[in-house]
C-alpha positions in Angstrom: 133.1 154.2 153.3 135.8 151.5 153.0 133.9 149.0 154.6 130.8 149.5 152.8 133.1 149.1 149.2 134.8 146.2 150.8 131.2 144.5 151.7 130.1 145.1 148.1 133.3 143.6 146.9 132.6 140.6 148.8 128.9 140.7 147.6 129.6 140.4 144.5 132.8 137.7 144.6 130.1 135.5 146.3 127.3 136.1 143.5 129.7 135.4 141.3 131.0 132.3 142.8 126.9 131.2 142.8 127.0 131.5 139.5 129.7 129.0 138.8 128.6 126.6 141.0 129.1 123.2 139.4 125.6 121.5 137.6 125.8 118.9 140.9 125.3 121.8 143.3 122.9 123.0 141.5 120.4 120.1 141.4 121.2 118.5 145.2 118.7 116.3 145.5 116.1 117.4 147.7 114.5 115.5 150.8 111.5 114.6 153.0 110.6 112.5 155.7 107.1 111.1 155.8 104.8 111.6 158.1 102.8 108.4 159.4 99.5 109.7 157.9 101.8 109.8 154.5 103.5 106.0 155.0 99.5 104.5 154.5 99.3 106.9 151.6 101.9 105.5 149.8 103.5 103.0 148.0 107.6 102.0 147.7 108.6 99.6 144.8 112.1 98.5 144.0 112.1 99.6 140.1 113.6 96.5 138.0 113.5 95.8 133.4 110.6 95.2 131.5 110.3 94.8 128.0 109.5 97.9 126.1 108.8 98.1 122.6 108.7 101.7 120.8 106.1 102.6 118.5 105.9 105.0 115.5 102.4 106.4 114.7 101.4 107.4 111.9 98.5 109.7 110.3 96.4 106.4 108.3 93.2 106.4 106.3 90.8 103.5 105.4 90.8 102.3 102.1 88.9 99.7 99.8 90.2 96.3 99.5 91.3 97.3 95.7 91.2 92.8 95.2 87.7 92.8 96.4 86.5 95.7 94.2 84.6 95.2 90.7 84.1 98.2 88.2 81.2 96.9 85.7 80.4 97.6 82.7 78.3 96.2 79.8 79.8 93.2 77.2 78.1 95.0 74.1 77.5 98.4 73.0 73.3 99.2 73.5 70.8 101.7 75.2 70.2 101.2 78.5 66.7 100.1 79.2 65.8 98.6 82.4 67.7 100.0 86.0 67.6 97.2 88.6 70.2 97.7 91.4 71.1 101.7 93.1 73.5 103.0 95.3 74.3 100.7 99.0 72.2 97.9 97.3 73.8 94.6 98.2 73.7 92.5 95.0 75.2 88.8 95.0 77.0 87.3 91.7 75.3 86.9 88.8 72.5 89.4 89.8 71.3 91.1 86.9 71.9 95.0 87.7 70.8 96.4 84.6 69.6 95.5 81.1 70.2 97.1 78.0 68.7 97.2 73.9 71.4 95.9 71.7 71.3 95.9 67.7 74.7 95.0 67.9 74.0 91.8 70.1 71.0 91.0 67.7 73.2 91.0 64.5 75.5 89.3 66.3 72.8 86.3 66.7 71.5 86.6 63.2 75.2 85.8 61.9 75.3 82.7 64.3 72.0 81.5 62.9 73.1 81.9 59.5 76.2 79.7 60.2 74.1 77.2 61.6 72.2 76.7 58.7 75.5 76.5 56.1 76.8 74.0 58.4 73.8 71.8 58.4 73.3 72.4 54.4 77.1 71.3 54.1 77.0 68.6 55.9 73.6 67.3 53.9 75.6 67.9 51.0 78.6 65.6 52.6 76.3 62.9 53.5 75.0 62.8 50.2 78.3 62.8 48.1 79.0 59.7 49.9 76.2 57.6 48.9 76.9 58.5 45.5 80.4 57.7 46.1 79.4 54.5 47.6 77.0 54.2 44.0 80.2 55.2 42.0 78.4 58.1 40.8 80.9 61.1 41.6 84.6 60.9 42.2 86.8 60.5 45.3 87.7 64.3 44.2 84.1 65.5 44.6 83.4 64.3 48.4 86.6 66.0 49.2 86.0 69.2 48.0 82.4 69.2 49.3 83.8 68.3 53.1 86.7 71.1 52.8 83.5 73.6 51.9 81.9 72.1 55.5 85.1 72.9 57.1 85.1 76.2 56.2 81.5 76.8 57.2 81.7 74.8 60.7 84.9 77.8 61.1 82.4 80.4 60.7 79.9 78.8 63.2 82.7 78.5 65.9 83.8 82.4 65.1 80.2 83.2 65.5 79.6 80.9 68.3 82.8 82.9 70.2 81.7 85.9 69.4 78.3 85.3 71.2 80.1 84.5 74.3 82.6 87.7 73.9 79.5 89.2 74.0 78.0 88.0 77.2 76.1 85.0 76.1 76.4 81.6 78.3 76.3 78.1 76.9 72.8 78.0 78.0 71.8 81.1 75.8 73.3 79.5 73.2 71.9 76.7 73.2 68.2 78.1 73.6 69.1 80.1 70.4 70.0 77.3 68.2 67.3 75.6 69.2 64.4 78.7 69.3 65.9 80.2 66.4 64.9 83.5 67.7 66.4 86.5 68.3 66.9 88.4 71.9 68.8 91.8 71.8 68.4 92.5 75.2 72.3 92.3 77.5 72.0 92.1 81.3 74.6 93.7 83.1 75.5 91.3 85.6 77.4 91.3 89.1 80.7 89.8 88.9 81.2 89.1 92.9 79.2 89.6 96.0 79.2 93.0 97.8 77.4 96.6 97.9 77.0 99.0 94.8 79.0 101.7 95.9 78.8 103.7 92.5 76.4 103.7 89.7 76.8 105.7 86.3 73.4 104.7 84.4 70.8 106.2 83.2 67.6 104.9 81.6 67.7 105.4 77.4 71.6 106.1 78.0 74.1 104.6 74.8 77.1 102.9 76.9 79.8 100.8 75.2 81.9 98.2 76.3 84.7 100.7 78.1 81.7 102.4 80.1 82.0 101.3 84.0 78.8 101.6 84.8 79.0 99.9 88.2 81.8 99.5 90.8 80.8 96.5 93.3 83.0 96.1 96.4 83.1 93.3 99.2 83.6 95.7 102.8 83.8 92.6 104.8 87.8 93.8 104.7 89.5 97.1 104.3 92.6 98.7 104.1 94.7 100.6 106.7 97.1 102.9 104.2 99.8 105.2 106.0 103.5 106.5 104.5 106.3 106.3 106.9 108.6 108.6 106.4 112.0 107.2 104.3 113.8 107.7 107.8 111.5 105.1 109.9 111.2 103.1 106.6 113.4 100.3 108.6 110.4 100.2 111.2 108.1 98.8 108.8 108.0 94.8 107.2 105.2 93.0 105.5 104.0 90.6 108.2 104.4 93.2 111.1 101.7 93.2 113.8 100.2 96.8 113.8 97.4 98.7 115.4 95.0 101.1 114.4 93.3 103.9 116.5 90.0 105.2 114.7 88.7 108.3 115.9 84.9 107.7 114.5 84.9 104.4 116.5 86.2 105.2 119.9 87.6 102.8 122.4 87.6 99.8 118.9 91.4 99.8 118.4 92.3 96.9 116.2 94.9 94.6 115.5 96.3 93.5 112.1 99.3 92.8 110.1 101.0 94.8 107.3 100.8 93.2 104.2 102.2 95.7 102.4 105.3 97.9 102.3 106.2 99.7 99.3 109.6 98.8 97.6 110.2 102.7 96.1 110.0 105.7 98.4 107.7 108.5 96.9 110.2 111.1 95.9 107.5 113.7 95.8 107.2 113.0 99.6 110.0 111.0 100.8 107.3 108.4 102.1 107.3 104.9 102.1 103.2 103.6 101.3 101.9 100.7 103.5 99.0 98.8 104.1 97.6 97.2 106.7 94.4 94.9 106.4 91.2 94.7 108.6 88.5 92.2 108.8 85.4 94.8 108.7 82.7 92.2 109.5 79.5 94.5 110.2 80.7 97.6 107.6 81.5 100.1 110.7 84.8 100.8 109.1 84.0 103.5 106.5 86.3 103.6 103.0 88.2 107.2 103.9 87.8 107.4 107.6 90.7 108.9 109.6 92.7 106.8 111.3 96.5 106.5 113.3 98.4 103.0 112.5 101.0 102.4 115.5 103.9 100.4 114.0 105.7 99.1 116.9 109.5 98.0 117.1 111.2 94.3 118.3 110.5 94.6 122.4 113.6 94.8 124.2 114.7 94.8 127.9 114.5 98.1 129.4 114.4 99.9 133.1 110.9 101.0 133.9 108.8 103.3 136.5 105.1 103.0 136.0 103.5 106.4 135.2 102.1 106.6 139.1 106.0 106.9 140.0 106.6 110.3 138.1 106.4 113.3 139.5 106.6 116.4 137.3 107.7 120.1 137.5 109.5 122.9 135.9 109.1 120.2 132.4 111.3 118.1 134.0 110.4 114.7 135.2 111.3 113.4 138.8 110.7 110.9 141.0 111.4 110.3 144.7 113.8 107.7 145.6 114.2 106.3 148.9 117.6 106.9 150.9 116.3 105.9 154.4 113.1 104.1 156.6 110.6 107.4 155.7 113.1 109.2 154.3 113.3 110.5 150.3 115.0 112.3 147.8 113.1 114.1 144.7 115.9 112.7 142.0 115.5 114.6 138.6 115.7 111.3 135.5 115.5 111.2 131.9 112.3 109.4 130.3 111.2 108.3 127.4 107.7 108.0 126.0 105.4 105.9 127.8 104.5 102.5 126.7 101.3 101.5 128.6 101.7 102.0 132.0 104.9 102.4 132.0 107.8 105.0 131.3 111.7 103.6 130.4 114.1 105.1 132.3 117.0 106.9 130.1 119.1 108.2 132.8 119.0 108.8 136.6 117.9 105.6 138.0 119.6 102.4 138.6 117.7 99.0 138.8 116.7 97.9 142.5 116.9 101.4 143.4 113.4 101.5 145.6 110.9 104.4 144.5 107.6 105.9 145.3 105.4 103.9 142.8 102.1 105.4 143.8 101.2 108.4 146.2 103.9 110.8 145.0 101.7 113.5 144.6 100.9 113.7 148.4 104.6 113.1 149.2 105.4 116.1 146.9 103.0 118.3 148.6 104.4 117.2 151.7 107.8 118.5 150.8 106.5 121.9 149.5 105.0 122.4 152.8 108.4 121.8 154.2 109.8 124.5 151.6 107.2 126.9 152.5 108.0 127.1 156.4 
């Protein structure tokens, strides 16, 4: 009996003493020697720096160029009466998209017309005062009060003259009118730049008015990338930045851009930070409200590096096998951080020229569970 208590006293002083082995114990490196089928398999690298530069991604959507984008409307209030451009049409500037009835255009005209003809009366009446002046039949008094009187009605001309042109008219409309003398009441509702009509709110016989957008026009040959980084990254991001953008609808078309925009107030709703990237969109594939993920990435700096091929990975812990002999190798536990490329930078674990398995760990690691397993 007392040898049995004594060999469970010493039982568990030894369990006890396991558990408060130091961390170093612990993790001993383990080893394995490589076989000569294993040496062809693979590959031993001396690990040195390589320039690393961290990147933030961020949830992004496409947007609309909003200084390439025209919302249209008519010049003069009217009823709509001829439809000429729909929804995707591409229209160039100056093309007439719709035409519309306008009393308030053809009054407009009429009050021109009317100036016209005071102005030419008035100055009949000028030209005439003066040959009687010159025939010292009227005063000095009388020519000067008929030229003030041709003053005020050349006024009225240029008001109604500006008017027309408020109202959409171009110098060669007017100049038809003063010479047809007829009225035209019809307004076309013109394109102001080249691009596709992406919206349309008309509808034949409909009454619009000069605050009415009856069109938006936009030029999709560029788009915008907009993302908000959060206020604690806002350091990350700089107008003139080189970013990328990962599109999900357009696999394997990453592009490249620059920021030219970062918001100068954080969002306090959010505690975001907007910005903007833009992107040539030459043949329309990038859509206004696709999905996208803009990678922001930091100043590069010098950093220890094992390529991806090098890592080997168990338990959620990284490792990779470091060479301590000819065909000998320890599994070494190390630190990572994310990968960039190819590459992973070493945090902790590894020192530079230290020689490592850069491809054909896997087998190596089979290798030594073999060795475990016997």
């Amino acid at each position: 009996m007392t040898v049995f208590r004594i060999t469970r006293l010493a039982a568990v002083l030894v369990g006890i003493s396991l558990l408060n082995l130091p961390d170093a114990v612990a993790e001993t490196p383990r080893t394995v020697d490589a076989t000569p089928a294993l040496s062809g398999l693979i590959k031993i690298q001396a690990i040195g720096q390589a320039e690393v530069r961290d990147s933030l991604r961020l949830p992004a959507r496409v947007e609309l160029d909003q200084k390439r984008v025209a919302r249209i409307g008519a010049t003069v209030s009217g009823r709509l009466t001829d439809i000429r451009a729909f929804l995707g049409q591409p229209v160039r500037k100056g093309d007439v998209l719709a035409m519309l009835n306008s009393t308030e255009l053809g009054m407009a005209q009429s009050d021109y017309l009317k100036a016209c003809s005071q102005v030419n009366l008035r100055r009949l009446a000028v030209q005439r005062a003066r040959r009687l002046l010159e025939s010292d039949v009227i005063a000095a008094a009388e020519l000067q009060e008929r030229e003030g009187v041709l003053n005020e009605a050349e006024v009225d001309m240029h008001a109604a003259e500006d008017r027309l042109r408020v109202l959409g008219m171009s110098e060669g409309d007017l100049k038809r009118l003063a010479r047809e003398r007829t009225l035209r009441s019809y307004s076309p509702v013109t394109a102001s730049i080249d691009g596709v009509v992406i919206e349309r709110n008309v509808n034949l016989g409909q009454v619009t008015q000069p605050s009415d957008a009856l069109y938006t026009v936009a030029d999709l040959s560029h788009v915008w990338l907009v993302a908000e980084v959060p206020e604690q990254q806002a350091q990350w991001a700089h107008t003139g930045d080189e970013a990328e953008a990962e599109i999900p609808a357009l696999p394997g078309q990453n592009v490249r851009g620059k920021l030219i925009y970062v918001a100068d107030i954080v969002d306090p709703e959010t505690r975001t930070v907007t910005v903007r990237m833009d992107i040539p969109n030459p043949v329309r594939s990038l859509k206004p409200q696709m999905l996208a993920t803009l990678l922001i990435q930091k100043q590069g700096a010098q950093t220890l590096v094992v390529p991806d091929g090098a890592v080997v990975r168990e338990e959620d812990k990284d490792y990779v096998f470091v060479e301590i002999a000819p065909q000998k190798f320890a599994l070494r536990a190390v630190r990572l951080g994310e990968a960039e490329g190819s590459q992973r930078p070493v945090l902790d674990g590894l020192k530079a020229g230290e020689r490592v398995v850069v491809a054909g760990a896997f087998h190596l690691n089979n290798e030594r569970l073999r060795k475990e397993l016997e």
